[in-house]
C-alpha positions in Angstrom: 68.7 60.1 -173.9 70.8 57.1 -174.8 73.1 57.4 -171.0 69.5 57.4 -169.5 68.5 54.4 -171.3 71.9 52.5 -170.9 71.4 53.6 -167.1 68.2 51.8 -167.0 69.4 48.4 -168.9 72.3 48.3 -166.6 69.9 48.6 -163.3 67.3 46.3 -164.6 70.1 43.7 -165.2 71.7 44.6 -161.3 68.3 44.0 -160.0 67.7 40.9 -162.2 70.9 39.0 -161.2 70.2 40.1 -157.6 66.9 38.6 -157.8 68.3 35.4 -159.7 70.7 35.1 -156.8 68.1 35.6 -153.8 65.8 33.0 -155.5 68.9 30.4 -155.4 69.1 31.2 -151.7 65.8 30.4 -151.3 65.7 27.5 -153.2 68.9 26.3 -151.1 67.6 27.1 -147.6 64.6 25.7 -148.1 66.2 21.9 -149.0 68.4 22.4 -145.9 65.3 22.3 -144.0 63.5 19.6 -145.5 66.6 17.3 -144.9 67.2 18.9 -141.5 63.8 17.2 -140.5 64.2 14.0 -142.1 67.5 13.8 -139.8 65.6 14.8 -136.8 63.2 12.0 -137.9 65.9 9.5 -138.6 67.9 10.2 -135.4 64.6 9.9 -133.2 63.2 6.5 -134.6 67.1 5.2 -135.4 65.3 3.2 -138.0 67.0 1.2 -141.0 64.0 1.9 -144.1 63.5 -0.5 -146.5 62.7 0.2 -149.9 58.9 0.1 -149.1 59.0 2.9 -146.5 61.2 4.7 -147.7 60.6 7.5 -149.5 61.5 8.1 -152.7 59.7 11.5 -153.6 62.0 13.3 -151.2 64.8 12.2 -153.6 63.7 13.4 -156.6 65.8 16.6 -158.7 63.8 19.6 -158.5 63.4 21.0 -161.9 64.1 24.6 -161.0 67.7 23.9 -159.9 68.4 21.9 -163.3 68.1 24.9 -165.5 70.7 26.9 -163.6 73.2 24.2 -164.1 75.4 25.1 -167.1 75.9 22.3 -169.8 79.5 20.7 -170.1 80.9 20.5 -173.0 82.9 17.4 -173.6 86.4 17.6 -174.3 88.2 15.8 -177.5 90.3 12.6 -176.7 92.2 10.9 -179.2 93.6 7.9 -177.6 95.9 7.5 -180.5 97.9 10.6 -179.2 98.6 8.8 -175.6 101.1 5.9 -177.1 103.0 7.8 -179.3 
């Protein structure tokens, strides 16, 4: 009983990071093809925007790729250390 439940924890989390994964791809492909048309756009018109037509939305973080980032932690410095 327990190799049949470890078996099933460790398929669940295969198929969990695979899905984790395939949702990044998305996610990542779909950007590439946002900007790939705001070049096409840019290229046809050749264009300098100002800061009226220009748009801002596009430049925003999306919130779903912000909680895959892992947090830094900062390292100690002791400045004190560096003349001695």
């Amino acid at each position: 009983m327990r190799k049949i439940l470890i078996l099933a924890i460790v398929f669940n989390s295969l198929l969990w990071s695979a899905n984790a994964d395939s949702e990044k791809e998305k996610r990542l492909k779909k950007q590439i093809e946002i900007e790939m048309e705001n070049e096409k756009k840019y290229s046809r018109e050749q264009t300098f925007y100002s800061e009226k037509y220009y748009d801002f939305k596009g430049s925003e973080v999306n919130k779903e790729t912000v909680e895959s980032i892992e947090e830094i932690e900062p390292l100690e410095f002791d400045m004190d250390s560096v003349y001695d």
